[in-house]
Structures are given as structure tokens and as C-alpha cells.
C-alpha positions in Angstrom: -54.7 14.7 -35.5 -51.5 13.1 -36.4 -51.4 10.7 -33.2 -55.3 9.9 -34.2 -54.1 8.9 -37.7 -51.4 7.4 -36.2 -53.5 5.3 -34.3 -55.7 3.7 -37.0 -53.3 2.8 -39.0 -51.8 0.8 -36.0 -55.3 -0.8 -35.8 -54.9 -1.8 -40.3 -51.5 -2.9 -39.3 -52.0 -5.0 -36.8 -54.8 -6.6 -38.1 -53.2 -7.3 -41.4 -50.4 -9.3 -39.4 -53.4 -11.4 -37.6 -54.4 -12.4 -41.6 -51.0 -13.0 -42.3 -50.3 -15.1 -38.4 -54.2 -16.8 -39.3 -52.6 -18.2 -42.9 -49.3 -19.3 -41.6 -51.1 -21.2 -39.0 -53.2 -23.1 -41.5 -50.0 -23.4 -44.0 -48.7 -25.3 -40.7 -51.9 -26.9 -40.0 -52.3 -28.4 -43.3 -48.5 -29.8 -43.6 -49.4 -31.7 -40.2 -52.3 -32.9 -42.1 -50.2 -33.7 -45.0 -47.4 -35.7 -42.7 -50.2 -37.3 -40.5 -51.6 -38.7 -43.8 -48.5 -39.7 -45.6 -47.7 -41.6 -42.4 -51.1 -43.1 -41.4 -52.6 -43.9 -45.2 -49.4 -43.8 -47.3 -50.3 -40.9 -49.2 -50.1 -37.1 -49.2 -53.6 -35.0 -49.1 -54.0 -33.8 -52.9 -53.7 -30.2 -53.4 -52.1 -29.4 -50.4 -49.1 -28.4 -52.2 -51.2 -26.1 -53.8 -53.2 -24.4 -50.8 -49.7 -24.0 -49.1 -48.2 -22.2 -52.2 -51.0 -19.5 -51.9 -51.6 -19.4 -48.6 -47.5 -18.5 -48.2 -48.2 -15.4 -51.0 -50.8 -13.7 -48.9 -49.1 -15.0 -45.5 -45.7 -12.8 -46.1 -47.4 -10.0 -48.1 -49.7 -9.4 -45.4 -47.1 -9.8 -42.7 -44.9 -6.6 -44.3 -47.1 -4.1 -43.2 -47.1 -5.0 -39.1 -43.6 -4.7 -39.8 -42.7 -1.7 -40.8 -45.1 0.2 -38.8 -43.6 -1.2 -35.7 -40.7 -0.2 -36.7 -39.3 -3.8 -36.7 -37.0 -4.0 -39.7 -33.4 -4.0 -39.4 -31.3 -0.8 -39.0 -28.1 -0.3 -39.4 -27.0 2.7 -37.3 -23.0 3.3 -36.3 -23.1 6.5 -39.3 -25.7 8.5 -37.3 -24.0 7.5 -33.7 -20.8 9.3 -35.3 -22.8 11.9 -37.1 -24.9 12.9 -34.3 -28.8 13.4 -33.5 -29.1 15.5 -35.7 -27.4 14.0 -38.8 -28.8 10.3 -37.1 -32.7 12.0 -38.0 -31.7 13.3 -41.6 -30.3 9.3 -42.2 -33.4 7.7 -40.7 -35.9 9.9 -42.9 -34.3 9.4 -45.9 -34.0 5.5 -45.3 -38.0 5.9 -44.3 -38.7 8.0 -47.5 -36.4 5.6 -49.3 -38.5 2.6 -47.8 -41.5 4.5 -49.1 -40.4 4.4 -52.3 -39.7 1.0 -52.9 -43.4 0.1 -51.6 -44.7 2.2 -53.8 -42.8 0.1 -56.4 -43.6 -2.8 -55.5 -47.2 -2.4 -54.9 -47.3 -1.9 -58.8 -45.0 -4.5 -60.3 -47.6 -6.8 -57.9 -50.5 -5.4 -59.4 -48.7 -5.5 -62.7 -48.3 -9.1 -62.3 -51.4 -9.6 -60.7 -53.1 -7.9 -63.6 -50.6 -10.5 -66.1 -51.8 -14.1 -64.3 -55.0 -12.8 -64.2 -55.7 -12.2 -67.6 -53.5 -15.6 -68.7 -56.1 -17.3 -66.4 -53.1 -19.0 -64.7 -54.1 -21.7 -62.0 -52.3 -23.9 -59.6 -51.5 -27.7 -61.2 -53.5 -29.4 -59.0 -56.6 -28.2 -57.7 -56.9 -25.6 -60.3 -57.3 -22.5 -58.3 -57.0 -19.5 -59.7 -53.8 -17.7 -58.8 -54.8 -13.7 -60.2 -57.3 -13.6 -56.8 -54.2 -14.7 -54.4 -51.9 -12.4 -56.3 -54.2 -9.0 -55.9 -54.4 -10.2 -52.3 -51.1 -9.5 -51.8 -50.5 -6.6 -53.9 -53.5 -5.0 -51.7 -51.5 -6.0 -48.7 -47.7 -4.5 -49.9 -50.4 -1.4 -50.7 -51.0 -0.9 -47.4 -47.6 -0.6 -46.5 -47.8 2.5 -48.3 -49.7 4.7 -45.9 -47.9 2.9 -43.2 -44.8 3.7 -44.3 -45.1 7.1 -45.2 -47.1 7.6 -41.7 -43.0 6.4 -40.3 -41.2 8.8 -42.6 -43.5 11.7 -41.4 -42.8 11.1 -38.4 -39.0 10.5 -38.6 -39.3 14.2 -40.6 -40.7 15.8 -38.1 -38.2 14.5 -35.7 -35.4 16.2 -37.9 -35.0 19.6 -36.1 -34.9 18.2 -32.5 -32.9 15.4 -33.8 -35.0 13.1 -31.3 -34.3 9.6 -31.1 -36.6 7.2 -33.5 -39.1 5.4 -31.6 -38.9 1.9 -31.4 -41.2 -1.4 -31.4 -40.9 -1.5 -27.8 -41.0 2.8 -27.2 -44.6 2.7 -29.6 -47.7 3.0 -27.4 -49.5 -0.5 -28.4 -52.8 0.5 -26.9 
């Protein structure tokens, strides 16, 4: 049951990092845009500042998530190598509970703030966009981290009275 919940949240992962790869290709796409037409008509493309500003939010929230399912975040590990396996487990599933934790956090300072431009009706100076939408976008993504996360510290739990190693990106089944 655990490796078929597992499984779908690899699925939610990985296609939140194709949203978040899909908008960082257009943020690129429109600042060739922009350069072609400051070169060719003498002028930028209005509002692409804009687009690019809120296309970067939901680019990087949505990214997170890919992230730390995979296991791709940077570890710092010489005090469990001369601790042991054991004591190397206890350290990775607190720093995944720990991880966890601050998701959980910021998921809801995002949807506090997403709740705050909302309600001031706050918009980009240009085109006039409104930014709440862009900002619950993103607080939806850093949600998602949540299950994902906690799916990691699970497992790193489980893994404490073996004291097997943590799987990696590359030891994950991507299938």
C-alpha cells in the first residue's frame, strides 16, 4: 500500500515539475521575444516584465515539490558517517520531519499572503494582472510538498531500525 501511495505521488510530483519546466520555458521564450524586439523594432514588448514576474512565482513554487520527492536537495552527511547507520537514519528523519515542518509553514504564510494581495486587489504595473490568482498558485504548489515530504520522512522512519541507507534520486524506481 505504501509503495502504491508512493507511486502516485511520484506521478503529482513529477507533473508539477513539468508546470514548473513548461513556465520557465515560456519565461525564456518571452525574454527572446523581448531581446528580438528591442533589437529589430527598438522597443521592448509591453508587459513582458510583467508575465515574467508571475510566471517565475509559479515556475519555482511548482518546481519544489519534484524536488524533494526525489530526494534532490542538498545533504550534508559526515555526522551520520561517524555516527553510524543507525544514528545516520535517526539524523535523516528528523532533517525529513524537520523539512516537513517548514512546508507546512510555508504553505500558510503563502496562503496568508495570498489571502492579503488578494483582498488588496493588488495587480502587476503594467498589464494589470491580478497577482492573488498567481500567488494561490503557488501556495497550492509548496502545498503539495506537504504530502511529498511527509511520504520521505515516512519512509526515512521506517528505515530507523535497520538503519538502511536513504535512497537516492538515482536508487528511486522512476517507472
Amino acid at each position: 500500500m505504501f509503495d502504491e501511495i508512493e507511486s502516485r505521488l511520484s506521478r503529482v510530483s513529477r507533473a508539477s515539475g513539468i508546470v514548473g519546466i513548461g513556465g520557465l520555458l515560456l519565461v525564456a521564450v518571452l525574454t527572446v521575444a523581448d531581446i528580438l524586439a528591442r533589437w529589430l523594432l527598438g522597443a521592448p514588448l509591453a508587459g513582458i516584465d510583467d508575465v515574467t514576474k508571475l510566471a517565475i512565482i509559479v515556475v519555482i513554487s511548482a518546481c519544489f515539490s519534484a524536488g524533494l520527492f526525489e530526494r534532490r536537495q542538498i545533504q550534508i552527511r559526515f555526522l551520520g558517517s561517524l555516527l553510524g547507520r543507525h544514528a545516520s537514519a535517526v539524523l535523516d528523519a528528523f532533517a525529513a520531519l524537520a523539512t516537513t515542518l517548514m512546508f507546512v509553514l510555508i504553505t500558510w504564510q503563502m496562503g496568508v499572503y495570498a489571502g492579503e494581495v488578494t483582498q488588496s486587489g493588488e495587480t502587476t504595473f503594467l498589464l494589470r494582472i491580478p497577482v492573488g490568482p498567481i500567488w494561490w498558485a503557488a501556495t497550492v504548489f509548496f502545498g503539495l510538498c506537504v504530502p511529498l515530504q511527509a511520504v520521505v520522512a515516512l519512509s526515512d522512519i521506517a528505515r530507523i531500525p535497520s538503519g538502511a541507507a536513504r535512497p537516492t534520486s538515482q536508487g528511486r524506481d522512476h517507472g
